[in-house]
Backbone as CSV, one residue per row, in Angstrom:
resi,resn,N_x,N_y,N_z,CA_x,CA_y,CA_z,C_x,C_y,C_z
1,UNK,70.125,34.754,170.824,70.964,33.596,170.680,72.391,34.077,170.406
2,UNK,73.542,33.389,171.294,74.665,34.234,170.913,75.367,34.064,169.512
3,UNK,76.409,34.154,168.902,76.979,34.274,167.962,78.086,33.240,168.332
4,UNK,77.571,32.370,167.384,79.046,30.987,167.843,80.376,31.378,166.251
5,UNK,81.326,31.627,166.758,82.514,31.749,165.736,83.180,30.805,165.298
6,UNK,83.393,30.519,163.726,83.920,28.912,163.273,85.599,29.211,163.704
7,UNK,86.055,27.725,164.563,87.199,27.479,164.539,88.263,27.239,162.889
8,UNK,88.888,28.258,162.399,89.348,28.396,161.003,90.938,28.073,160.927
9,UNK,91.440,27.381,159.695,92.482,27.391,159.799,93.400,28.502,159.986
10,UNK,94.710,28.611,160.476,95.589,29.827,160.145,94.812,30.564,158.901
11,UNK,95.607,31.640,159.032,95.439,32.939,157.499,93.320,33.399,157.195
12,UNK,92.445,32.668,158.219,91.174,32.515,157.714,90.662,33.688,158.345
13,UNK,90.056,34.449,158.510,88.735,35.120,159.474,87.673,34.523,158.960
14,UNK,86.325,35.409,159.963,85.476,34.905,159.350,84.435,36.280,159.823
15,UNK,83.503,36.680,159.292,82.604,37.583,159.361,81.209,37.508,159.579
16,UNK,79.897,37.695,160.219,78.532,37.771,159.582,78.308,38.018,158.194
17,UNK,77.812,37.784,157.140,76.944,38.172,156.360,76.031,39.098,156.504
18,UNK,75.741,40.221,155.838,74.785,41.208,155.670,74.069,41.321,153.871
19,UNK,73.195,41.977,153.533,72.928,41.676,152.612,73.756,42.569,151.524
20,UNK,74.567,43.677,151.867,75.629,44.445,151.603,76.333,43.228,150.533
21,UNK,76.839,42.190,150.829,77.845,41.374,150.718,76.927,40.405,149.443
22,UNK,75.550,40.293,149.317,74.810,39.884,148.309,76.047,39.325,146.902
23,UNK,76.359,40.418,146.446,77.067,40.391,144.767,78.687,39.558,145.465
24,UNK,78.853,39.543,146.696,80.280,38.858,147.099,79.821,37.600,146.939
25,UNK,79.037,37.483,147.963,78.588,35.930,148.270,78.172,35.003,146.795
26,UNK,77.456,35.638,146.108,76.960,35.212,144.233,78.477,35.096,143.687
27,UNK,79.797,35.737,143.368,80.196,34.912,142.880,81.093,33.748,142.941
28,UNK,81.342,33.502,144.044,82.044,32.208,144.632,80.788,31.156,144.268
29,UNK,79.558,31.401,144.635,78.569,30.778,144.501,78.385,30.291,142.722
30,UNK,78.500,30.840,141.992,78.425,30.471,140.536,79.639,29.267,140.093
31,UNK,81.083,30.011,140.876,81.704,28.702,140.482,82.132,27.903,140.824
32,UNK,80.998,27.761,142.101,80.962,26.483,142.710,79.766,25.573,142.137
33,UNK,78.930,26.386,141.997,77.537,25.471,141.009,77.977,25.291,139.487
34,UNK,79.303,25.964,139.129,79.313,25.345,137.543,80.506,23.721,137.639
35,UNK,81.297,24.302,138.764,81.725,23.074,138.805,81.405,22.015,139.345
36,UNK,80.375,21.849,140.311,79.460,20.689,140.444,78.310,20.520,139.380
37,UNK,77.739,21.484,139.163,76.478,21.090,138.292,76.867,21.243,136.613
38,UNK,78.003,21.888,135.963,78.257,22.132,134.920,77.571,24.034,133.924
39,UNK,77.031,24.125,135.243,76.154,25.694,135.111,75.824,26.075,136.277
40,UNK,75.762,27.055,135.796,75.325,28.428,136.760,73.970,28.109,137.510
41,UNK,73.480,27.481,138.381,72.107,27.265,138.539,71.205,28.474,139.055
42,UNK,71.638,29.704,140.145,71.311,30.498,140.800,71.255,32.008,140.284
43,UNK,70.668,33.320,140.594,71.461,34.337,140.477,71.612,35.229,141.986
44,UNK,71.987,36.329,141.830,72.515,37.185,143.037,70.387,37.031,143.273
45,UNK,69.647,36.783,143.507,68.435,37.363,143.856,68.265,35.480,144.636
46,UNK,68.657,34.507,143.987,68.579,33.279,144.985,69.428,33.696,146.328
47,UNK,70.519,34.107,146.275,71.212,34.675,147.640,70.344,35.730,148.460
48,UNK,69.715,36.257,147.384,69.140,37.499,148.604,68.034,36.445,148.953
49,UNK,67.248,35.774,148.507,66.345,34.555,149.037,66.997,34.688,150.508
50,UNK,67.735,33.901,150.730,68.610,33.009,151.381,68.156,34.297,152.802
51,UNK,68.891,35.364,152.552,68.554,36.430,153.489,67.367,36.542,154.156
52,UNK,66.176,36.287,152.943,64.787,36.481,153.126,63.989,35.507,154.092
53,UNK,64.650,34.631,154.477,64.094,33.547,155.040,63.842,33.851,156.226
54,UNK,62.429,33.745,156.506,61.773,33.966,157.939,62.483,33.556,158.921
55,UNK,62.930,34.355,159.770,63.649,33.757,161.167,65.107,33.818,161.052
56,UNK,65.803,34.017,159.777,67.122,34.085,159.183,67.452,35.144,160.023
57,UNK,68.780,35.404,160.869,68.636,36.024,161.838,70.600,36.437,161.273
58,UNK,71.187,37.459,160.062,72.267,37.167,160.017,73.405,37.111,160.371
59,UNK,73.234,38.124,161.658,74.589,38.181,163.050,74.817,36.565,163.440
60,UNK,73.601,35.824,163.493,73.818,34.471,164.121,73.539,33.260,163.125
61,UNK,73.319,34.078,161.984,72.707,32.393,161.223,73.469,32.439,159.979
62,UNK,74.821,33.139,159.722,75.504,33.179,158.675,76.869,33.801,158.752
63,UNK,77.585,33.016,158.123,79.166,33.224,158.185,79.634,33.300,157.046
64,UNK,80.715,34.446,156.568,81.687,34.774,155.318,82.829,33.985,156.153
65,UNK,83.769,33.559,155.604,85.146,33.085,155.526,86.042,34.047,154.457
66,UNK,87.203,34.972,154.926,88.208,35.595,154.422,89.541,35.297,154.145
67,UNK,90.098,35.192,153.363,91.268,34.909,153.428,91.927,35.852,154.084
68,UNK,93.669,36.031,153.191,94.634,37.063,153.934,94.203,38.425,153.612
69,UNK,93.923,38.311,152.268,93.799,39.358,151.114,92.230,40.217,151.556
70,UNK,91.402,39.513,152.335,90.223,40.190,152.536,89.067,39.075,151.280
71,UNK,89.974,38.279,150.773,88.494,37.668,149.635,87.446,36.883,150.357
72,UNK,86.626,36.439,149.052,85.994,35.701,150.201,86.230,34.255,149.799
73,UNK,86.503,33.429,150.796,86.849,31.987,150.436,86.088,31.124,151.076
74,UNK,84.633,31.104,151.727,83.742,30.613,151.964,83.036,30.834,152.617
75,UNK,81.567,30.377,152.362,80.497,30.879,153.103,79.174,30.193,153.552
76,UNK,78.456,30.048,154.544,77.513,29.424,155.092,76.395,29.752,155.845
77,UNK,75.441,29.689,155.599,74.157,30.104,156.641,73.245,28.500,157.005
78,UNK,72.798,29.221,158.180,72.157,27.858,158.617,70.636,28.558,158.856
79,UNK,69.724,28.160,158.784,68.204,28.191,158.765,67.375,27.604,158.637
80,UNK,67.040,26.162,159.228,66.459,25.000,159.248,66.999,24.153,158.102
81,UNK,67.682,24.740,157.038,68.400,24.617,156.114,69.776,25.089,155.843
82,UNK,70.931,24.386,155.493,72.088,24.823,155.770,72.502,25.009,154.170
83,UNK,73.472,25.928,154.109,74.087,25.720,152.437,75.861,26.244,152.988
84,UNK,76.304,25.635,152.369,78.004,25.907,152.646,78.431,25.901,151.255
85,UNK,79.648,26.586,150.430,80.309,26.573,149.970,81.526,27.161,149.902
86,UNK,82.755,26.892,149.981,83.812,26.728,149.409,84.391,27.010,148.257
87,UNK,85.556,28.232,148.080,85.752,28.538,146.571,86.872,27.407,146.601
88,UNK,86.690,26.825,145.372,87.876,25.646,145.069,89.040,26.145,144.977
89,UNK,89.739,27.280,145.259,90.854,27.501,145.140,91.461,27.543,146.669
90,UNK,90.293,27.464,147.722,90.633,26.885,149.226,90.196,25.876,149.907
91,UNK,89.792,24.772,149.025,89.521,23.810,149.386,90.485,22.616,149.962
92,UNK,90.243,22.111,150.651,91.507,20.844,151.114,92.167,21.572,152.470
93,UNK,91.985,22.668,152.995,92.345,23.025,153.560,91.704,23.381,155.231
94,UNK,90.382,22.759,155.005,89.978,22.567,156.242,88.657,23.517,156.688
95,UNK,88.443,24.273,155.694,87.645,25.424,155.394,85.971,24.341,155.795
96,UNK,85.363,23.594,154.660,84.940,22.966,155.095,84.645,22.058,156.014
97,UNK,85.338,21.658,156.540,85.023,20.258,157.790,84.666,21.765,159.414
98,UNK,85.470,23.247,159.001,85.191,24.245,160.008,83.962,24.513,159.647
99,UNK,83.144,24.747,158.614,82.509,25.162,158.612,80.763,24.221,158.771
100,UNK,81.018,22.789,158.937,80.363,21.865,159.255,80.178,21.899,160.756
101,UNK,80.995,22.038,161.567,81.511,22.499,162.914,80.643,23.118,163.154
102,UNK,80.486,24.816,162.607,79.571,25.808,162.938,78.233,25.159,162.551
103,UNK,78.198,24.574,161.596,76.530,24.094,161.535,75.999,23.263,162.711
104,UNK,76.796,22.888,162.725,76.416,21.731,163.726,76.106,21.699,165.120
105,UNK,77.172,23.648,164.889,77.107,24.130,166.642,75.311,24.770,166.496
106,UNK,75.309,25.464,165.454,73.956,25.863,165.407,72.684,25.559,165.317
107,UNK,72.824,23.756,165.228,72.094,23.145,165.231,71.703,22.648,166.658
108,UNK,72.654,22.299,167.785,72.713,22.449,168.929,71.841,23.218,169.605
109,UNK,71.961,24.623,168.982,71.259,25.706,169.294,69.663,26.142,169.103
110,UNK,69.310,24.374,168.727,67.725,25.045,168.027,67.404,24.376,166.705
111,UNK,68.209,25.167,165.766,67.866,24.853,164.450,68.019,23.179,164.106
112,UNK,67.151,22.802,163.445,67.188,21.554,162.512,67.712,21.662,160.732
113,UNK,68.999,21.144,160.826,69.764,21.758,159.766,69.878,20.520,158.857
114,UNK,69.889,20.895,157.594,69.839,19.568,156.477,70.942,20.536,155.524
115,UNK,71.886,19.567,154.867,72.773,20.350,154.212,73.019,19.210,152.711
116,UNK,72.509,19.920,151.527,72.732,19.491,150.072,74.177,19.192,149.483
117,UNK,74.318,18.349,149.370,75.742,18.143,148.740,75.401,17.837,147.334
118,UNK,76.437,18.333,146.151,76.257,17.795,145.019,77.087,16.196,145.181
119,UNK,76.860,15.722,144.310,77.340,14.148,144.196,78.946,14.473,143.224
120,UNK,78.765,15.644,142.577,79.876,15.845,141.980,81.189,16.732,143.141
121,UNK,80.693,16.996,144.015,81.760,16.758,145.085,82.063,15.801,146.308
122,UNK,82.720,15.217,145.814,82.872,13.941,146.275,83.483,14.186,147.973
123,UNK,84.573,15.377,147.950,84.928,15.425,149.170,84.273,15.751,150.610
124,UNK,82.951,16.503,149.631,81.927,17.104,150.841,80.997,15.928,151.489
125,UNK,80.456,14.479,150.186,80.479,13.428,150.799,80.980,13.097,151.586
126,UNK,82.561,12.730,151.575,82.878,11.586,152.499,83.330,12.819,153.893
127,UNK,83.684,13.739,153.634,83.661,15.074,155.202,82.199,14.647,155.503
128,UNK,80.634,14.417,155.295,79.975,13.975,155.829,79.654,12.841,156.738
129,UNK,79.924,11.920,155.626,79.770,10.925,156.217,81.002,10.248,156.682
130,UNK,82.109,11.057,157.087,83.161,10.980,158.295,82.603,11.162,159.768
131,UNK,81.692,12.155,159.374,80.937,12.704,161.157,79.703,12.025,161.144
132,UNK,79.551,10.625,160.203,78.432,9.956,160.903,77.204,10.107,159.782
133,UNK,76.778,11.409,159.393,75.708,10.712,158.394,75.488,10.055,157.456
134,UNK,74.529,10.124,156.758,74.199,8.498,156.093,72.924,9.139,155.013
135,UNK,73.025,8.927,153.981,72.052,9.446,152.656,70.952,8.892,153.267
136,UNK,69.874,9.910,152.703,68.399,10.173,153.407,67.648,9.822,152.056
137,UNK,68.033,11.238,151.639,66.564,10.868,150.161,68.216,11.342,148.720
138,UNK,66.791,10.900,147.801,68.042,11.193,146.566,66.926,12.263,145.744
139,UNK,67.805,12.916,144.937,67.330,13.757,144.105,68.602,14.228,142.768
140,UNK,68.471,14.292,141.741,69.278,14.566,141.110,70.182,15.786,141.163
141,UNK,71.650,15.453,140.795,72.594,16.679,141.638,73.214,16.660,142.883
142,UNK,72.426,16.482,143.955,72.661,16.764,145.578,72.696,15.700,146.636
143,UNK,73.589,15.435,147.634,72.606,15.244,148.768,72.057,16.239,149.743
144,UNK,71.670,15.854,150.552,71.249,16.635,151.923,71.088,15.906,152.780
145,UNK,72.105,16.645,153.886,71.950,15.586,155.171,71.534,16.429,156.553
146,UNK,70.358,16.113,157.246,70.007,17.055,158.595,71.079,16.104,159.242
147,UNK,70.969,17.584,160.063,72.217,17.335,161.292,71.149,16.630,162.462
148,UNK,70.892,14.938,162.176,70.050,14.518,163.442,71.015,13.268,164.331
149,UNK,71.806,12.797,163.239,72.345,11.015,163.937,73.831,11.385,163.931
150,UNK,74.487,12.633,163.857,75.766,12.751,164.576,75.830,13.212,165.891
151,UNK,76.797,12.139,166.643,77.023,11.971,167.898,77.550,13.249,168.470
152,UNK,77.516,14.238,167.731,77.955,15.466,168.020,76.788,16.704,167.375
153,UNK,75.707,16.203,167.167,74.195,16.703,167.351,73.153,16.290,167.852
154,UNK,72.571,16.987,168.929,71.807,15.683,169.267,70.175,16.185,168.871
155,UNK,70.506,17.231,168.143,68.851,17.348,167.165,68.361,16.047,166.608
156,UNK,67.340,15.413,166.824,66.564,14.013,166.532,65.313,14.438,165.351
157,UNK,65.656,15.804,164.893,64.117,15.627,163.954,64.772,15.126,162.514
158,UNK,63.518,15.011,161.972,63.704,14.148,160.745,63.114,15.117,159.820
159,UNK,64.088,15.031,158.560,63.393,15.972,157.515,62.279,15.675,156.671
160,UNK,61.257,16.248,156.359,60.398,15.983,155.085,60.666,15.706,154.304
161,UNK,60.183,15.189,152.920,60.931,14.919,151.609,60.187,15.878,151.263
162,UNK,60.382,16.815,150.135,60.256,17.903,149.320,58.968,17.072,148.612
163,UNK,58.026,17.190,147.896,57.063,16.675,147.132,58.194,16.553,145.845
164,UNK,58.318,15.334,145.352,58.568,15.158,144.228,59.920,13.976,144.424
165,UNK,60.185,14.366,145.514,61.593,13.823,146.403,61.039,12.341,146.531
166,UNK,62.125,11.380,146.920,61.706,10.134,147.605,63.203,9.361,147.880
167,UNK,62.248,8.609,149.166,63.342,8.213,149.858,64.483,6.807,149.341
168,UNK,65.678,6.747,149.650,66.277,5.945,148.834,67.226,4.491,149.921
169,UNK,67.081,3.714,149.825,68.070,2.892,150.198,69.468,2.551,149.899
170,UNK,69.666,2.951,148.723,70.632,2.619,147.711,71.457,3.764,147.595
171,UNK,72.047,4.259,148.848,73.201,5.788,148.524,74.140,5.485,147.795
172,UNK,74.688,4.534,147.570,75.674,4.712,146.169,75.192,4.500,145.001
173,UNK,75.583,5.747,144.742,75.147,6.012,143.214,75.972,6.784,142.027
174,UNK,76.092,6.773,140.738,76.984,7.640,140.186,76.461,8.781,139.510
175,UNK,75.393,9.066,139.594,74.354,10.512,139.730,73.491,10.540,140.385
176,UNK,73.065,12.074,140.765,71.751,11.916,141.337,72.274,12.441,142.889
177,UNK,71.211,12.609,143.735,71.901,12.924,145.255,71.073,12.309,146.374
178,UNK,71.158,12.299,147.540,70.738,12.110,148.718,70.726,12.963,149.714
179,UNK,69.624,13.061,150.567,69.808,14.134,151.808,70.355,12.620,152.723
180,UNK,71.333,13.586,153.523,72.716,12.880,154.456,71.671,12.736,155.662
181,UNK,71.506,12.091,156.260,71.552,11.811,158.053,72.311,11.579,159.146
């Protein structure tokens, strides 16, 4: 499968992921989960998870984002499951809505991609449901939205609910999360 490259703002590159990059990728990742969740939820061994995932393929199923300096200012893998984050000190800048792009291209490609948003980032909401999806299930913390009902995916599967999960009508809410559609 070839290697699709995210369209990035000026000053951005962007790289594969290898597992080399493990302790990079963990800490953008911490303070992005303390400032949505108020803590640390993960450690560097949930990222190597992430690696571990059957079929996780990382020339094609994962992207670093660099700034000028070489840091890292965001990052994403897609694997029937998508996770993106964004260090808040490059946020607003387009980093995200590119890196939704690449999911979406990779979803094109095969994969059936569902992507968790915390509810405490509000902007990754409405960048969602700008391109069309629509809260699925709720769970406390997150949503998650598969890439199935944007007009610019035309993957049609539908996600499972996790056992414990359930489905919600009522996406506005002031805690708690939803997987996006």
């Amino acid at each position: 499968m070839p290697s699709i490259v995210p369209l990035l703002p000026p000053g951005y590159r962007s790289q594969p992921a290898s597992t080399d990059d493990i302790p990079a990728i963990h800490a953008p990742v911490t303070i992005c989960e303390r400032e949505a969740y108020g803590r640390v939820q993960s450690d560097a061994k949930a990222v190597a998870a992430d690696f571990a995932r059957p079929g996780l393929v990382p020339e094609s199923n994962t992207v670093l984002v660099l700034d000028r300096s070489g840091r890292l200012a965001a990052r994403a893998w897609v694997n029937r499951r998508s996770e993106v984050d964004v260090h808040p000190e490059h946020r607003g800048r387009g980093l995200g809505a590119a890196l939704l792009d690449w999911t979406q291209a990779r979803a094109r490609q095969g994969d059936s991609v569902v992507q968790t948003v915390p509810d405490a980032d509000p902007a990754a909401a409405a960048l969602l449901r700008s391109r069309g999806y629509q809260p699925l299930v709720t769970r406390p913390g997150c949503w998650s939205s598969p890439c199935r009902s944007s007009p610019r995916c035309p993957s049609r599967r539908r996600m499972r609910s996790p056992s414990g999960w359930r489905p919600t009508r009522a996406p506005d809410r002031t805690a708690g999360a939803a997987d996006m559609v």
